[in-house]
Structures are given as structure tokens and as C-alpha cells.
C-alpha positions as CSV (number, residue, x, y, z in Angstrom):
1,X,63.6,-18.7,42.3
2,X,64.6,-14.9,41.2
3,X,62.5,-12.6,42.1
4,X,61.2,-10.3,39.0
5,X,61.5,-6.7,40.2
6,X,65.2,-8.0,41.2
7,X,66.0,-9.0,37.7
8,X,64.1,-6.5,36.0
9,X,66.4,-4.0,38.3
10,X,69.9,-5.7,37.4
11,X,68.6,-5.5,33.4
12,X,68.1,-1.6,34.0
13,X,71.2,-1.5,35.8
14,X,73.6,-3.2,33.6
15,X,72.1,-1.1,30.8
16,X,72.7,1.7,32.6
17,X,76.4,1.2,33.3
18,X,77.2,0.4,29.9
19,X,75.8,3.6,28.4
20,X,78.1,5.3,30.9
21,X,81.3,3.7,30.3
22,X,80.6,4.1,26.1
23,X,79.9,7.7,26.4
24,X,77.6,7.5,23.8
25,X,74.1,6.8,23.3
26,X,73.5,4.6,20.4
27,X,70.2,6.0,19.6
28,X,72.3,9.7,19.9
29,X,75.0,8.2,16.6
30,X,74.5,10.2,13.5
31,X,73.5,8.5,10.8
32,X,74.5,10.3,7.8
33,X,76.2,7.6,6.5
34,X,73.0,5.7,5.6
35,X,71.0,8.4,3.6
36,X,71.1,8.8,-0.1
37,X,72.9,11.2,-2.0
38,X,69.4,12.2,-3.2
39,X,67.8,13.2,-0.1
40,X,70.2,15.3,0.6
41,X,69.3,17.7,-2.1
42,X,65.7,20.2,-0.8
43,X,62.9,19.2,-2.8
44,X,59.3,20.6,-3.8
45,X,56.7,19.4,-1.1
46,X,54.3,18.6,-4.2
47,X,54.9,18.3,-8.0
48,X,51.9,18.4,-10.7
49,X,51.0,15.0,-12.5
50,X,49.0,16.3,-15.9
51,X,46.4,14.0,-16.5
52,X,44.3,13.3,-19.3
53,X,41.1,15.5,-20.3
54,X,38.9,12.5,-20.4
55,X,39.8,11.5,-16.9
56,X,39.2,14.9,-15.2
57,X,35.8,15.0,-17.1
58,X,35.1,11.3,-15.9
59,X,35.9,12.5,-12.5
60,X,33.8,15.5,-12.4
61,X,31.0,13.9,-13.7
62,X,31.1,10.9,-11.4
63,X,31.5,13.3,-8.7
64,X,28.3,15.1,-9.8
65,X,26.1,12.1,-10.2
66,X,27.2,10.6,-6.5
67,X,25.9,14.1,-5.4
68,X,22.8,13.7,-7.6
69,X,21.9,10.3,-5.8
70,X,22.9,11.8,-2.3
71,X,20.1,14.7,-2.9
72,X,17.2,12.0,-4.3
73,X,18.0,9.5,-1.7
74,X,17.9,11.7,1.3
75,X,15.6,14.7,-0.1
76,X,13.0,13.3,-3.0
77,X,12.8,9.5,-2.2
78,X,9.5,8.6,-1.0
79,X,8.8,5.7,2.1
80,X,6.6,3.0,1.3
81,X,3.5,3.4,3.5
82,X,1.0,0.2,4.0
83,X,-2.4,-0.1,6.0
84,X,-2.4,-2.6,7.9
85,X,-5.2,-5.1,7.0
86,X,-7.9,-6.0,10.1
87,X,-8.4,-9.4,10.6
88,X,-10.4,-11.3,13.9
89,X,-9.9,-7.9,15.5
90,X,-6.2,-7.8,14.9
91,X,-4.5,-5.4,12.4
92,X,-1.5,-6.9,10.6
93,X,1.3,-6.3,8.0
94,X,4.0,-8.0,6.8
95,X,7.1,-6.3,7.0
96,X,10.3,-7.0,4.8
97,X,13.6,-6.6,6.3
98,X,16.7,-6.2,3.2
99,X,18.5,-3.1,3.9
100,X,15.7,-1.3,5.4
101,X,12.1,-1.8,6.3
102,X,9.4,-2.2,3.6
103,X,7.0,-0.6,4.0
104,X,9.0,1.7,6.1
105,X,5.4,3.6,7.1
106,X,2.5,1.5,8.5
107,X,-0.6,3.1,9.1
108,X,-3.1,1.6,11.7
109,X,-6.1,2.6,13.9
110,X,-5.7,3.5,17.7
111,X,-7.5,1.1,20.0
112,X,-6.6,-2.2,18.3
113,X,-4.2,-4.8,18.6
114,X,-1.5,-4.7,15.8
115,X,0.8,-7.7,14.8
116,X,3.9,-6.5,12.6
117,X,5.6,-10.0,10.8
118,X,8.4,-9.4,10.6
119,X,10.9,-11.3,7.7
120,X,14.7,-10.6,8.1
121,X,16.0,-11.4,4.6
122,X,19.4,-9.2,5.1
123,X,22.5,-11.2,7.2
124,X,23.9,-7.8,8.4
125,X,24.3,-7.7,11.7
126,X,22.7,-4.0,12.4
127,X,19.2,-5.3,11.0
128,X,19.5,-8.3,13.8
129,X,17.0,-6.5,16.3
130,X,14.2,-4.2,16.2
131,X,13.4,-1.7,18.7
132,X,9.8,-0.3,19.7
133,X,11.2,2.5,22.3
134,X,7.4,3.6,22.7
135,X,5.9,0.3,23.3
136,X,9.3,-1.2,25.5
137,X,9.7,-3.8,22.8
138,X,13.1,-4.8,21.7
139,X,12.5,-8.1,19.7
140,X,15.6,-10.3,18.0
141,X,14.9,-10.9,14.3
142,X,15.7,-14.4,13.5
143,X,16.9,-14.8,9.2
144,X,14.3,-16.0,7.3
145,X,11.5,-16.2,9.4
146,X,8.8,-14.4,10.6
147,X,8.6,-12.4,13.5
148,X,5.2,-11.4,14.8
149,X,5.7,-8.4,17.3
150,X,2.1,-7.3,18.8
151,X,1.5,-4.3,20.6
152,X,-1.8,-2.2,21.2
153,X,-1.4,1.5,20.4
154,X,-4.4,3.6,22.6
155,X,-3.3,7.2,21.3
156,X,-2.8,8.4,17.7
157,X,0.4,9.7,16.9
158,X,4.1,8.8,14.7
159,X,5.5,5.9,16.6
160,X,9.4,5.1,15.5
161,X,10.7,1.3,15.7
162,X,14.1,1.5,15.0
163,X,17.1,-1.4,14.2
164,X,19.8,-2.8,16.9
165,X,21.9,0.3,15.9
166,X,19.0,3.4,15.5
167,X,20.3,3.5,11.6
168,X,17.4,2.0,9.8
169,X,13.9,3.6,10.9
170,X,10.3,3.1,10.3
171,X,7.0,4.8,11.7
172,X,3.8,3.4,12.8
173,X,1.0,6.3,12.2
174,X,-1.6,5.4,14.5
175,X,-5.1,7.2,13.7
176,X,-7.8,7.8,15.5
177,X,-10.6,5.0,15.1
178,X,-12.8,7.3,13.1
179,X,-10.3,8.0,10.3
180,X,-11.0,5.6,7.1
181,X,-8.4,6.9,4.7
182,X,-4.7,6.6,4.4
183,X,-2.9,9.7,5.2
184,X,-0.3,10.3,2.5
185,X,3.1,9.7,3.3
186,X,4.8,12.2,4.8
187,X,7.3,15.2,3.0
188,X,10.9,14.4,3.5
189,X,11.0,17.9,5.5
190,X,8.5,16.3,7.7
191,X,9.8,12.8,8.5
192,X,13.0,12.1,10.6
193,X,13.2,8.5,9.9
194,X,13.2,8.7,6.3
């Protein structure tokens, strides 16, 4: 049997000779011979293409509306808030899962057991997990079915549950047992996760 580096060697070597003995390197040939007449001649780097009135108002305008939506979506939109609803001494909400969490703010009282269902509807592969950082839960989100999660938050405070990737967010506001009414969502200045 040949032995690789020997034959890898002789390859090197018998391509090495016969660059020697042509004198030339074939990668070193001009090729003048294979370009057009046309490139031969300098050219402008860029040359103006008039278009139409219509289409650079179209344009503009489209441009202006995408930047319209970009400011509501991430400045004026509002979360969805719920309270959860206490039941047998647990405090539950059902959470929807398509392209986000709704309600993506879920208010609840310190002190008492909470049990989030979740329901994946969306297939995408980032909403396949949901993450509790706070509360060391990281829970798989099977497609349409529900996932209780239950945790017990003992302080008040914002607690974040995020997807698999940290790209879709949602708060738990947890209040202190004496507080009956629903705090109002927070401003868009305020909240990180909306």
C-alpha cells in the first residue's frame, strides 16, 4: 500500500518540476486575449436611471409609513395587562402564545400560588420555550396545548418570563396582598419588555 504523505510529496514534486522546465506559470499568462473590446474602454463607476414621478413618490411614502409603524409599534402600542382570577387559593390566567404573549402583563397578588396556562398556537421555533429566570423555571411549550406553569411569588415586584431566545417578553406584576385594584399598564418609557 502507498503511503499518503509519499504520494501527496511526488504530486507536489512533479508539479514542481514542470513549472520549472515551462518557465512559465500558467496562472502568471496574460489574458488579454479573452476580454472585450468594450472593457477596454474607462467607464463611469455609476450612471443615473431617471425614474418615474409616481414611483419616487410611492417610495417615499412607503418609506414614511414603515417608519410610522416602527414609532407606534415600539413607542405608542399598549401591552395587554390581565388579573389573574383566584380560584381554591390559586390565581390563574390563561396565556395565548401567536407571535407574542397575550396578555403580555399579568397582574397577581404576592403570597399566592399562581398557575399561568399556557397555549402555544405559533409553530415558530423561538416561541418553543418559556423562561422564568426569577423563579428557575424554563418550561417546553408543547403546540396546541396547555401548559400550566405554577410558581409562588413572596415579594411584589416586575417579574420578566421571556421565550427560548429572550425576543418575546412578558411581566408578572406581583402586588402586595393589600392592593385590590389593577395597576395600569405601564408607559412604553417604563417597560423594557414591551
Amino acid at each position: 500500500m502507498v503511503n499518503k504523505t509519499v504520494l501527496v510529496s511526488t504530486i507536489a514534486s512533479l508539479g514542481l518540476v514542470l513549472r520549472i522546465v515551462s518557465g512559465k506559470a500558467v496562472a502568471q499568462m496574460p489574458h488579454q486575449d479573452r476580454i472585450q473590446p468594450s472593457q477596454n474602454q474607462p467607464t463611469e463607476q455609476f450612471q443615473r436611471i431617471e425614474q418615474p414621478i409616481v414611483n419616487k413618490i410611492a417610495v417615499t411614502l412607503g418609506g414614511l409609513g414603515l417608519i410610522g409603524l416602527e414609532l407606534w409599534w415600539f413607542l405608542l402600542s399598549k401591552p395587554k395587562s390581565a388579573r389573574a382570577i383566584a380560584q381554591a387559593g390559586i390565581q390563574e390566567v390563561t396565556v395565548t402564545v401567536d407571535g407574542g404573549y397575550e396578555p403580555s402583563q399579568i397582574v397577581v397578588q404576592a403570597g399566592q400560588k399562581v398557575r399561568l396556562n399556557f397555549v402555544r398556537k405559533d409553530a415558530s421555533s423561538c416561541l418553543e420555550e418559556v423562561r422564568f429566570p426569577d423563579f428557575g423555571i424554563a418550561q417546553a411549550l408543547p403546540l396546541n396545548k396547555i401548559t400550566p406553569i405554577e410558581f409562588t411569588p413572596e415579594k411584589p415586584g416586575r417579574y420578566e418570563f421571556t421565550c427560548g431566545m429572550n425576543m418575546f417578553r412578558g411581566v408578572v406584576e406581583v402586588q402586595s396582598a393589600d392592593t385590590d385594584a389593577i395597576a395600569p399598564p405601564a408607559s412604553s418609557a417604563d417597560c423594557n419588555s414591551c
